[in-house]
N, CA and C atoms as an extended XYZ file, in Angstrom:
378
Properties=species:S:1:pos:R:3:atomname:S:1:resname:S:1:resid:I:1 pbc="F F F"
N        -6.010       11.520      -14.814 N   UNK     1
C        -6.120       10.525      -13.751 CA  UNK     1
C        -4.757        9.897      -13.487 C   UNK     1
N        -4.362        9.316      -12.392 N   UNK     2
C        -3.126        9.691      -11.767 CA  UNK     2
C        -3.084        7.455      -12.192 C   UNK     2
N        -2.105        7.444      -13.032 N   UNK     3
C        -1.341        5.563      -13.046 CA  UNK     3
C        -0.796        5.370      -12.086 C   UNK     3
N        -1.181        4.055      -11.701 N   UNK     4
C        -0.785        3.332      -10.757 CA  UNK     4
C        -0.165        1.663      -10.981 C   UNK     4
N         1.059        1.829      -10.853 N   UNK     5
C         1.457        0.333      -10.840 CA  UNK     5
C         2.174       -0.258       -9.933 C   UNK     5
N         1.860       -1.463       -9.257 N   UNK     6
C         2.139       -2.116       -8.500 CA  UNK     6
C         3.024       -2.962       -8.789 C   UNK     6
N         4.206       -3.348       -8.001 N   UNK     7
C         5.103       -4.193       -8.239 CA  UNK     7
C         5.726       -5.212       -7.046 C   UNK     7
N         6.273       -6.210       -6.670 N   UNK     8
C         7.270       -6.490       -5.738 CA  UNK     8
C         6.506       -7.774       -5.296 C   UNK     8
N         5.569       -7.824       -5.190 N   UNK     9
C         4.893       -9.095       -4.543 CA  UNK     9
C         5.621      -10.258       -4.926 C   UNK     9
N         5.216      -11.682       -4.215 N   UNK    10
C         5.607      -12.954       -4.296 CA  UNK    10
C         5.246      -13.936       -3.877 C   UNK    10
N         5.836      -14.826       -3.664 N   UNK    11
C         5.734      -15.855       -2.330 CA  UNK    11
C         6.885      -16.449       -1.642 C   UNK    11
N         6.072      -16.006       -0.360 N   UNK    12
C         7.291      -15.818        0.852 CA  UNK    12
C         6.709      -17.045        2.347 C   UNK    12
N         8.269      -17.005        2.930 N   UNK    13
C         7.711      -18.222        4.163 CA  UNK    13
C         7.400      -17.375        4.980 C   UNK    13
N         6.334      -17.459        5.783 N   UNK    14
C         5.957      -16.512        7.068 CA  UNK    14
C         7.254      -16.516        8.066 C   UNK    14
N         7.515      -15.358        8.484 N   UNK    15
C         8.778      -14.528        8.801 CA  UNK    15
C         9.865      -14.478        7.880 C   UNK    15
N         9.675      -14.192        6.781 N   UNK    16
C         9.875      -13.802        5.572 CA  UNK    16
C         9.541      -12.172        5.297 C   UNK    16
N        10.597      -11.516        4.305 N   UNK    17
C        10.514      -10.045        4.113 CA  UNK    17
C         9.834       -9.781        2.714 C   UNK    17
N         8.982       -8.819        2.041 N   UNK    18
C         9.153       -8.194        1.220 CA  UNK    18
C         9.120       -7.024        0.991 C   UNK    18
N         9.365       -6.313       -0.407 N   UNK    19
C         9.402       -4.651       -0.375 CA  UNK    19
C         8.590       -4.741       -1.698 C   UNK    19
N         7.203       -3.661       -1.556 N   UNK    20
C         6.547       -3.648       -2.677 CA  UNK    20
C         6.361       -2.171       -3.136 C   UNK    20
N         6.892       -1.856       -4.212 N   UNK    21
C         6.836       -0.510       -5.132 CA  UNK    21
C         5.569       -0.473       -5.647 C   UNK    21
N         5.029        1.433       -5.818 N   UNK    22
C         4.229        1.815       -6.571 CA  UNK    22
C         4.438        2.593       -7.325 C   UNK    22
N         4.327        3.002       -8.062 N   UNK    23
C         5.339        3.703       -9.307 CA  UNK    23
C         3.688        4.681      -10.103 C   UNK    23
N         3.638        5.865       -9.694 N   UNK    24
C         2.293        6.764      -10.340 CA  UNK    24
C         3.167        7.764      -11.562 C   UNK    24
N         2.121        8.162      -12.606 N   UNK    25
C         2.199        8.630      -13.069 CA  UNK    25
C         0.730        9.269      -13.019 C   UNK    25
N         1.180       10.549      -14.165 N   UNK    26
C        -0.203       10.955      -14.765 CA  UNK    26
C        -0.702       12.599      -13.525 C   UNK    26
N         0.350       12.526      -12.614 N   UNK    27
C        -0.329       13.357      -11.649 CA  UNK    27
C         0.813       14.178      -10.400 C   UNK    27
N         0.535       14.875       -9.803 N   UNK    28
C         1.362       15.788       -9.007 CA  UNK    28
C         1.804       14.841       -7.701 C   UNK    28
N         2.669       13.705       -7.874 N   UNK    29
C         2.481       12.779       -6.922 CA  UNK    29
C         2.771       13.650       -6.046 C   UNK    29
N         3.828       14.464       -5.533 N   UNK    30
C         4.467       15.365       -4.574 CA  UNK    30
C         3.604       15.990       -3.788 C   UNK    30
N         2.553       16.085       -4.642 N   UNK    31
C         1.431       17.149       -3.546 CA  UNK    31
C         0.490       16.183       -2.821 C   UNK    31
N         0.322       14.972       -2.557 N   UNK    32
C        -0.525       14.204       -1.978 CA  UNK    32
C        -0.077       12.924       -1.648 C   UNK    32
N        -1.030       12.870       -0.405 N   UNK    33
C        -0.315       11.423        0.308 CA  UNK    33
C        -0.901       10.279       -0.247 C   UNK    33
N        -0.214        9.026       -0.560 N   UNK    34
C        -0.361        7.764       -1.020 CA  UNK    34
C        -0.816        7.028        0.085 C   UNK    34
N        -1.279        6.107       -0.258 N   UNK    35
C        -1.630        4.598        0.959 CA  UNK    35
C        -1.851        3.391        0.249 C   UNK    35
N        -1.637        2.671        0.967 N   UNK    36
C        -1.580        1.114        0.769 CA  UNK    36
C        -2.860        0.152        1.496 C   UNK    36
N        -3.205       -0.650        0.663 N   UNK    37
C        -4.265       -1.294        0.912 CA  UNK    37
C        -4.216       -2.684        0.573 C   UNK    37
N        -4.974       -3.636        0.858 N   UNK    38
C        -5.158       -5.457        0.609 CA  UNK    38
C        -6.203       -5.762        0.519 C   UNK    38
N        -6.401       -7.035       -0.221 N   UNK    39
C        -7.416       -7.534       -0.054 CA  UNK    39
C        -7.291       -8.899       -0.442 C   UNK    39
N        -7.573       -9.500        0.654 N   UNK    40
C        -7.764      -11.025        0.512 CA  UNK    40
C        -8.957      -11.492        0.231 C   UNK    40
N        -9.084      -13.064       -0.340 N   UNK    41
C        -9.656      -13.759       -1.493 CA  UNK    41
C       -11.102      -13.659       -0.139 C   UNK    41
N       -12.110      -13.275       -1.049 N   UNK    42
C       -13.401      -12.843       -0.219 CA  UNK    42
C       -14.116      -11.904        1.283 C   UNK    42
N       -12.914      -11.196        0.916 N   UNK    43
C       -12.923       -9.983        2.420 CA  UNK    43
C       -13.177       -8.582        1.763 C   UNK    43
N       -13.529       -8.073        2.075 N   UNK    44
C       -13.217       -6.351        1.650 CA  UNK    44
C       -11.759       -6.048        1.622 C   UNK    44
N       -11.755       -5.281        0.723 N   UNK    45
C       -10.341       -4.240        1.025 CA  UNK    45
C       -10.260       -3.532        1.920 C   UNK    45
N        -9.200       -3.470        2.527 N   UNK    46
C        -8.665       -3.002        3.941 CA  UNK    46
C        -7.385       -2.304        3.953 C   UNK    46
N        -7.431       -0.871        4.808 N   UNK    47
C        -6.230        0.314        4.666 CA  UNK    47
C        -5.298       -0.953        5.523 C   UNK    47
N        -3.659       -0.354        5.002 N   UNK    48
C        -2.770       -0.918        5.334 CA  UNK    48
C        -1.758        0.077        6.056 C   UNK    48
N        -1.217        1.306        5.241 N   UNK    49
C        -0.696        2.141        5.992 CA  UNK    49
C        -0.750        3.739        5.125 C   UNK    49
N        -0.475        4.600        5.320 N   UNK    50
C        -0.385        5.548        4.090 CA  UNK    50
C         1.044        6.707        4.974 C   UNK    50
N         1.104        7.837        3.724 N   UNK    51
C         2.178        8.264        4.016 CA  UNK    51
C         1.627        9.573        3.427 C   UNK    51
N         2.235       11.068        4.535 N   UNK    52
C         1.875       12.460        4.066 CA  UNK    52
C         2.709       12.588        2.414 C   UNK    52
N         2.176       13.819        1.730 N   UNK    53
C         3.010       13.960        1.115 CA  UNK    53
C         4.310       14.023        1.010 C   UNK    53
N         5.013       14.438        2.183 N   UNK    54
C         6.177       15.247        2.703 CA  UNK    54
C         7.002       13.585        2.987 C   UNK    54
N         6.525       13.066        3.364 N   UNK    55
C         7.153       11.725        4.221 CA  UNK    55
C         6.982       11.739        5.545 C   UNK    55
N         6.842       12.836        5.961 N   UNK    56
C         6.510       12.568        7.349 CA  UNK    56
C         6.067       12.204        7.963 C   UNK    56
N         5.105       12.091        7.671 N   UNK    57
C         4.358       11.669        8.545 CA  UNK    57
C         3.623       10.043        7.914 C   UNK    57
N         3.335        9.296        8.339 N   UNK    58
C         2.937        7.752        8.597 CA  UNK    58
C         1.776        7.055        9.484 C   UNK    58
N         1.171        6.593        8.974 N   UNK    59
C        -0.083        5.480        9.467 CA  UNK    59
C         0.049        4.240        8.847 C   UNK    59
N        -0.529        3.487       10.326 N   UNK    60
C        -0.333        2.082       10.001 CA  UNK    60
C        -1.338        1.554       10.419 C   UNK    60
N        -2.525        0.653        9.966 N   UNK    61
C        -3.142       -0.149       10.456 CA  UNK    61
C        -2.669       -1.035       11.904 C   UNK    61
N        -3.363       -1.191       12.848 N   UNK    62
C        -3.028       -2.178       13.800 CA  UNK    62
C        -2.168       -3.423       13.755 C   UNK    62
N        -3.364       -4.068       12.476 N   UNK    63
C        -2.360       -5.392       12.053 CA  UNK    63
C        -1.363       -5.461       11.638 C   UNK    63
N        -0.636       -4.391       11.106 N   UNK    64
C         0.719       -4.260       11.071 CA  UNK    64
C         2.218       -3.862       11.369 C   UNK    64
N         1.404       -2.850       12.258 N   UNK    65
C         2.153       -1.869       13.033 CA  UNK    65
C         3.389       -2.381       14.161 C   UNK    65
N         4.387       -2.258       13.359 N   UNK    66
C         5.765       -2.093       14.384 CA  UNK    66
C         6.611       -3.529       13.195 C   UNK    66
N         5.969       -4.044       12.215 N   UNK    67
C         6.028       -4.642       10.996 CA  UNK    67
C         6.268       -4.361        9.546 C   UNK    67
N         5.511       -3.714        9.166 N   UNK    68
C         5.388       -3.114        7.713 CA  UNK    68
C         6.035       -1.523        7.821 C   UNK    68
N         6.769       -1.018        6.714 N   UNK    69
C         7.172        0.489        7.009 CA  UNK    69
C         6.953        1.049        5.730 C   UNK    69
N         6.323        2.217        5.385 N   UNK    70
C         5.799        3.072        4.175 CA  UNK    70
C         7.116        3.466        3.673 C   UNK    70
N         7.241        4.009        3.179 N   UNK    71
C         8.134        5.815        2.384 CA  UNK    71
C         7.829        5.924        0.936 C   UNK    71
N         8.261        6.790        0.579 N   UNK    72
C         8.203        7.485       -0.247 CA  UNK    72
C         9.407        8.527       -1.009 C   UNK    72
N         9.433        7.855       -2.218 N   UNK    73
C        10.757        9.035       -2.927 CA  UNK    73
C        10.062        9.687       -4.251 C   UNK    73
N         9.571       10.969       -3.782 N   UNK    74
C         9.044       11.577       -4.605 CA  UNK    74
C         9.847       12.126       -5.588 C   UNK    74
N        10.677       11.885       -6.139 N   UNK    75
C        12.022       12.368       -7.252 CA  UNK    75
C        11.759       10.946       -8.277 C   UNK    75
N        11.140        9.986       -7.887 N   UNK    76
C        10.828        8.790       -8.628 CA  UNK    76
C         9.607        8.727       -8.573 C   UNK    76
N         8.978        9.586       -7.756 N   UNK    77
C         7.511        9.283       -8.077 CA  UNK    77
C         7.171        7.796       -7.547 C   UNK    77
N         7.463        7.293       -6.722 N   UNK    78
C         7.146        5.454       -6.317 CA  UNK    78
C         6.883        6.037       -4.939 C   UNK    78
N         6.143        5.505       -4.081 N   UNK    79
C         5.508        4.872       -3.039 CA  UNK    79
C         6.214        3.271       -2.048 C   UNK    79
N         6.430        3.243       -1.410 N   UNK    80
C         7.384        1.722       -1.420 CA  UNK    80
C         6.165        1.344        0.314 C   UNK    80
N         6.429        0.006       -0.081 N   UNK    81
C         6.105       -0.789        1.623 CA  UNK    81
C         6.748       -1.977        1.763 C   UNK    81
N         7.938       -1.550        2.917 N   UNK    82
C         8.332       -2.807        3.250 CA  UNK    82
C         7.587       -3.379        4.210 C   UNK    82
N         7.443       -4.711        4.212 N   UNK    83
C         7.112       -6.052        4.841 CA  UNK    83
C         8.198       -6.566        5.427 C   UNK    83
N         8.153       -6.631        6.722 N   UNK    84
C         8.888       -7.691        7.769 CA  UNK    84
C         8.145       -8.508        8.835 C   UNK    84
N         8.479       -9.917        8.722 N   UNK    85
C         7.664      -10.665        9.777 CA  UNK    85
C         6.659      -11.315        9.051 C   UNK    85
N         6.458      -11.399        7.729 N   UNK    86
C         4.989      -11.522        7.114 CA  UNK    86
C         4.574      -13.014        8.046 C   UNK    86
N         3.238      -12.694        7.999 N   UNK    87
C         2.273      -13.542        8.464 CA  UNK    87
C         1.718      -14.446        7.048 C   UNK    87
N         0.891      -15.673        7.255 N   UNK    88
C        -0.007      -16.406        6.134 CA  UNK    88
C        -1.278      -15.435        5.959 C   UNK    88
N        -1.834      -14.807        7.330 N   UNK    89
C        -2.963      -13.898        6.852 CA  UNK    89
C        -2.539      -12.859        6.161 C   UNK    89
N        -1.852      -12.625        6.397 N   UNK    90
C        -1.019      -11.152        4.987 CA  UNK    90
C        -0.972      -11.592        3.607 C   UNK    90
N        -1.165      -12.867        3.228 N   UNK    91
C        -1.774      -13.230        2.233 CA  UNK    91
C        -2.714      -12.327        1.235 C   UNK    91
N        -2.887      -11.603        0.186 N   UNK    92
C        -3.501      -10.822       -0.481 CA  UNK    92
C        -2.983       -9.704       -1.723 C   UNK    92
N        -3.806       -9.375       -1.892 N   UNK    93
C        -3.591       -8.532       -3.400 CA  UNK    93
C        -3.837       -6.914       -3.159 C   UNK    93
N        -2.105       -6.619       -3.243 N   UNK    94
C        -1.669       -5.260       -2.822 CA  UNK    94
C        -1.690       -4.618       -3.459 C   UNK    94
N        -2.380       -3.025       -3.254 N   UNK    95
C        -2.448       -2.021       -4.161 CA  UNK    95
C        -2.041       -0.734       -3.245 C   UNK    95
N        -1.874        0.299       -4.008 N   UNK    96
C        -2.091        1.186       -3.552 CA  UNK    96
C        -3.035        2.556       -4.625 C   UNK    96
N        -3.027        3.524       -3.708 N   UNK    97
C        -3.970        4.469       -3.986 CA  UNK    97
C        -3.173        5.955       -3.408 C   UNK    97
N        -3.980        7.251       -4.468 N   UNK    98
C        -3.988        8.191       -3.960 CA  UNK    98
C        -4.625        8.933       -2.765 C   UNK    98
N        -4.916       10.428       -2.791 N   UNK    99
C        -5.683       10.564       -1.411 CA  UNK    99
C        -7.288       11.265       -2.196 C   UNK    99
N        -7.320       11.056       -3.071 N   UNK   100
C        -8.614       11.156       -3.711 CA  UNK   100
C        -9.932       11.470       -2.570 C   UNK   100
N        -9.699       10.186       -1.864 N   UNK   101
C       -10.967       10.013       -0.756 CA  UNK   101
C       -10.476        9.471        0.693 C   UNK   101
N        -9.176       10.343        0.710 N   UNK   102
C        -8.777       10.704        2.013 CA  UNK   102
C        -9.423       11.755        2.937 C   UNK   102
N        -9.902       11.326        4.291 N   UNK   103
C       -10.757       11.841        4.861 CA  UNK   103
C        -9.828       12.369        6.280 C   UNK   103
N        -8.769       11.662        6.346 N   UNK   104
C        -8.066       12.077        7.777 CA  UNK   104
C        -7.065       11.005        7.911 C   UNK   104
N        -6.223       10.833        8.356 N   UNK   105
C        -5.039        9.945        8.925 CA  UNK   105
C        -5.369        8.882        8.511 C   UNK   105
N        -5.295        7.601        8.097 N   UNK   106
C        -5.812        6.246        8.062 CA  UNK   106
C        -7.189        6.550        7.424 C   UNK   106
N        -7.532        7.316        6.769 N   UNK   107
C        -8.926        7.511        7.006 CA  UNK   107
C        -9.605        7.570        5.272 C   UNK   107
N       -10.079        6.265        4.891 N   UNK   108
C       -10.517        6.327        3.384 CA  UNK   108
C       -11.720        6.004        3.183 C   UNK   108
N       -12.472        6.486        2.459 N   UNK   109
C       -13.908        5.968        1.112 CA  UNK   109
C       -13.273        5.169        0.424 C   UNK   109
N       -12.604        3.501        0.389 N   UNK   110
C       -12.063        2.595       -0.129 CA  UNK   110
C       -12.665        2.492       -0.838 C   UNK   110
N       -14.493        2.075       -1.224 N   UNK   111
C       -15.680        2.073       -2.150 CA  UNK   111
C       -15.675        3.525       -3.434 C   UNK   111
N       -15.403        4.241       -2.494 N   UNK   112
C       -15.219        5.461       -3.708 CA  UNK   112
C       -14.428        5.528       -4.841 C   UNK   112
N       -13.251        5.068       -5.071 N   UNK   113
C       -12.490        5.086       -5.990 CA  UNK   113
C       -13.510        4.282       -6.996 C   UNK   113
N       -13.051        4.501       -7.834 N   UNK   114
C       -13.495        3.744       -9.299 CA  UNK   114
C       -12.113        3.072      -10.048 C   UNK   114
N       -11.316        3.669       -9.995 N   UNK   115
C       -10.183        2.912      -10.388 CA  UNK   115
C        -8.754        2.484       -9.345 C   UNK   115
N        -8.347        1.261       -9.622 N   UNK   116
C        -7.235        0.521       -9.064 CA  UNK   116
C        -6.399        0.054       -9.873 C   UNK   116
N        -5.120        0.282       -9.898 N   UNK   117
C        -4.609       -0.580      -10.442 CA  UNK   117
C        -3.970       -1.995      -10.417 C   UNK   117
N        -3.324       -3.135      -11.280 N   UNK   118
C        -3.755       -4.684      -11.248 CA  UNK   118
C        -3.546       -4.926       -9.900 C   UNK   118
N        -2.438       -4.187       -8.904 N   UNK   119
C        -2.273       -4.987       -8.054 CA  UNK   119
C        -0.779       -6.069       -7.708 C   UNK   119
N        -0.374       -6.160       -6.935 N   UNK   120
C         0.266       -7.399       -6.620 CA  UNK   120
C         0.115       -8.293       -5.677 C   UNK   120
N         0.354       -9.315       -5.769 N   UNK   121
C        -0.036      -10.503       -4.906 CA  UNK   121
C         0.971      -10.899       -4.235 C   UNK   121
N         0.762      -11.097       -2.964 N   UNK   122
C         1.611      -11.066       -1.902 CA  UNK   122
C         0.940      -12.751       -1.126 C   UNK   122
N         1.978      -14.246       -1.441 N   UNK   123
C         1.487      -15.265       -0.856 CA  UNK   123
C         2.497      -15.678        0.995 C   UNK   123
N         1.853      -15.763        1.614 N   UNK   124
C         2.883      -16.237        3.024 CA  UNK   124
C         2.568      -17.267        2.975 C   UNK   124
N         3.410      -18.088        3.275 N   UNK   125
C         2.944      -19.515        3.606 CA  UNK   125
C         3.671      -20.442        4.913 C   UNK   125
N         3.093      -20.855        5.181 N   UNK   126
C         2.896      -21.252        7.068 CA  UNK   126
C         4.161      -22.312        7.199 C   UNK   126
């Protein structure tokens, strides 16, 4: 089963930047695309953006789009998402994930996974 650790979060003033690392082990990161996800205090978890294996290719949720930017350096095995512009609703606890229950572009069984790892917390404040 493929480790996942999350790093970079903080607290930031809205229009404020951050860059948050994922760092996997345990698995062929190279052959599969990663994505990023949130979840704020009593909402579901919600896709954020994800990235092909290759780098090439990129999805972004609405709410973030032309804001937040994926990549990926598969020679380190990390996942990265920068944050620009953060908002107070961007407020939440960032993870990411493999493509386990990748279904298409943006496209996840978020419920399906069984495992996540801790996460980082990402505060904006107004």
């Amino acid at each position: 089963q493929v480790q996942l650790v999350e790093s970079g979060g903080g607290l930031v003033q809205a229009g404020g930047s951050l860059r948050l690392s994922c760092a996997a082990s345990g698995g062929t990161f190279s052959s599969y695309a990663m994505g990023w996800f949130r979840q704020a205090p009593g909402k579901e978890r919600e896709f954020v953006a994800d990235i092909s294996w290759s780098g090439y290719s990129t999805y972004y949720a609405d709410s973030v789009k032309g804001r937040f930017t994926i990549s990926r350096d598969n020679a380190k095995n990390t996942v990265y998402l920068q944050m620009n512009s953060l908002k107070p609703d961007g407020s939440a606890v960032y993870s990411c994930q493999d493509d386990e229950h990748r279904y298409g572009s943006s496209q996840y069984r978020i419920r399906d996974y069984d495992y996540w790892g801790q996460g980082t917390q990402v505060t904006v404040s107004s």
